[in-house]
C-alpha positions as CSV (number, residue, x, y, z in Angstrom):
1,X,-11.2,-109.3,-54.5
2,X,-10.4,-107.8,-57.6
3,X,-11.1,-104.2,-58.3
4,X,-13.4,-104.7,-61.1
5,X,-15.9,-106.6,-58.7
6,X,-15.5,-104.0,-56.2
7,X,-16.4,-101.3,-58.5
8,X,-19.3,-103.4,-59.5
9,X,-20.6,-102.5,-55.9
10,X,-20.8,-98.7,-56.7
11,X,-23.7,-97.4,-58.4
12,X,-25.0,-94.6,-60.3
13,X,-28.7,-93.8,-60.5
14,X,-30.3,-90.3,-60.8
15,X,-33.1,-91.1,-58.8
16,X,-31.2,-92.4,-55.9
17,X,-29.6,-89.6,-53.9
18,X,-29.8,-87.2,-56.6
19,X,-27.1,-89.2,-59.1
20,X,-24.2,-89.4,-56.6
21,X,-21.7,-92.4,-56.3
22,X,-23.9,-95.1,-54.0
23,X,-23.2,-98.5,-52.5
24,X,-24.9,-100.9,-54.3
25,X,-28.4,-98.8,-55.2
26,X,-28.9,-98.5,-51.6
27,X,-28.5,-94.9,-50.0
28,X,-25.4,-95.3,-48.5
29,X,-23.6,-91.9,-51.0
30,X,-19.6,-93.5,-51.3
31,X,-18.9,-89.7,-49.6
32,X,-20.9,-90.2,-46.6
33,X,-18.5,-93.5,-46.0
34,X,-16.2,-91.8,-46.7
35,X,-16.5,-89.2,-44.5
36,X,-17.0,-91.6,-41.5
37,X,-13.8,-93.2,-42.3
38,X,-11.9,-89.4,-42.5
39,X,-13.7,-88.5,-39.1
40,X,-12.2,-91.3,-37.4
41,X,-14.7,-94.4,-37.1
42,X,-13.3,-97.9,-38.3
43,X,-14.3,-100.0,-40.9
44,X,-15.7,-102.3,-38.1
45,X,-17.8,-99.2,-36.7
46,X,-19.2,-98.4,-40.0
47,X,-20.4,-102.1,-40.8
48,X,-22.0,-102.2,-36.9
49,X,-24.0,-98.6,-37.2
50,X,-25.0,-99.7,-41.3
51,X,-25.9,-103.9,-40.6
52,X,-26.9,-103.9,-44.7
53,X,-23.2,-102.9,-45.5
54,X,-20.5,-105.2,-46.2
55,X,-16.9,-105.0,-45.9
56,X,-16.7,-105.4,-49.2
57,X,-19.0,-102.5,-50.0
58,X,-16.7,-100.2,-47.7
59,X,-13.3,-101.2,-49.8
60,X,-15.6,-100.5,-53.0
61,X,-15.8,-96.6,-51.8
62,X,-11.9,-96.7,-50.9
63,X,-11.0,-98.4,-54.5
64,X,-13.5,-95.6,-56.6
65,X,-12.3,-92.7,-54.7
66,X,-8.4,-94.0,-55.4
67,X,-10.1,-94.8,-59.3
68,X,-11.2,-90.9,-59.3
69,X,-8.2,-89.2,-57.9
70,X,-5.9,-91.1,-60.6
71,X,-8.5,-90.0,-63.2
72,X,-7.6,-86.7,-62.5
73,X,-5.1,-84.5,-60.7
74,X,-6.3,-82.2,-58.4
75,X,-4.3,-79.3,-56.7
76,X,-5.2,-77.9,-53.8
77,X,-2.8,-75.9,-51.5
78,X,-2.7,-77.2,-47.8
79,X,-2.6,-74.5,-45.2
């Protein structure tokens, strides 16, 4: 799938949880996935606890976080 239709999946509305990055106007926050992902749970996991979720929707919150960290550089010392 191209990236341009993946971002297409990620959504920005003020009125749905409070203006952060969400799958598809649902309430699914691209950070919460995220964080699932970080914590350990698979892709698979994530689409059998969420059963509105695509797999598509979870590579849509792996492609805008990579969009966002080329946008700009962060630093950040690792201790």
């Amino acid at each position: 799938m191209l990236n341009n239709t993946l971002l297409a999946r990620i959504t920005v509305d003020p009125e749905i949880c409070h203006g952060k990055p969400c799958i598809r106007g649902l309430r699914y926050p691209v950070e919460s996935i995220l964080e699932y992902l970080a914590g350990g749970d698979s892709v698979e996991h994530v689409l059998a606890e969420f059963s509105d979720l695509e797999r598509d929707d979870i590579l849509a919150c792996l492609e805008y976080s990579r969009k966002m960290l080329a946008a700009k550089s962060v630093h950040v010392a690792l201790t």
